[in-house]
Phi, psi and omega in degrees: 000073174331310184290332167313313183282325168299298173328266189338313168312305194282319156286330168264359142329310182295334175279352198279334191272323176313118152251035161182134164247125152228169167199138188240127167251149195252255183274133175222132181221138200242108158232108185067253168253021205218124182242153172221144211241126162279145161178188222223087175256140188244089191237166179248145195215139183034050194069332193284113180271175200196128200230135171251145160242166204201154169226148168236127164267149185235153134233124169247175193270195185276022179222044175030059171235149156283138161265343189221159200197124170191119152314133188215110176211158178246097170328299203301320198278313208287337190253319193253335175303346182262343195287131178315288189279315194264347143337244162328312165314306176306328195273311181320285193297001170276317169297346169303298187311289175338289166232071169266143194282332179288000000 
């Protein structure tokens, strides 16, 4: 599993660049094998901070291991949204897009 050993690479790089990381879980819901986890993760990168709000889906196998794993967050609002200018650009052209009638 190549790709396992890069991920793992690539999250802690990221914390390692973090000078302060959390994450807060809020609604967690359970059906049969499959749970989805509501939260709030929060990091700082050079003084600057930053908050995704997110859901993860877990699937487990019949021996309550995970198997599946997947993340649901909006990077962009989350990355770009506290930035002035690039900020506001961003909301704009997302209200476009988002809720556009067409």
């Amino acid at each position: 599993r190549i790709g396992t050993d890069e991920y793992i690479k690539a999250q802690e790089g990221l914390i390692k660049r973090c000078d302060d990381i959390h994450l807060e879980p809020h609604s967690i819901a359970i059906s049969k094998n499959i749970a989805f986890i509501e939260w709030t993760m929060g990091l700082k990168i050079k003084g600057v901070g930053f908050l995704y709000d997110g859901t993860t889906r877990l699937i487990y196998d019949k021996n309550c291991k995970v198997k599946e794993h997947r993340d649901h967050f909006d990077y962009c609002s989350g990355t770009f949204g506290n930035i002035q200018v690039i900020g506001s650009f961003f909301q704009w052209l997302y209200s476009r897009f988002a809720y556009s009638n067409s």
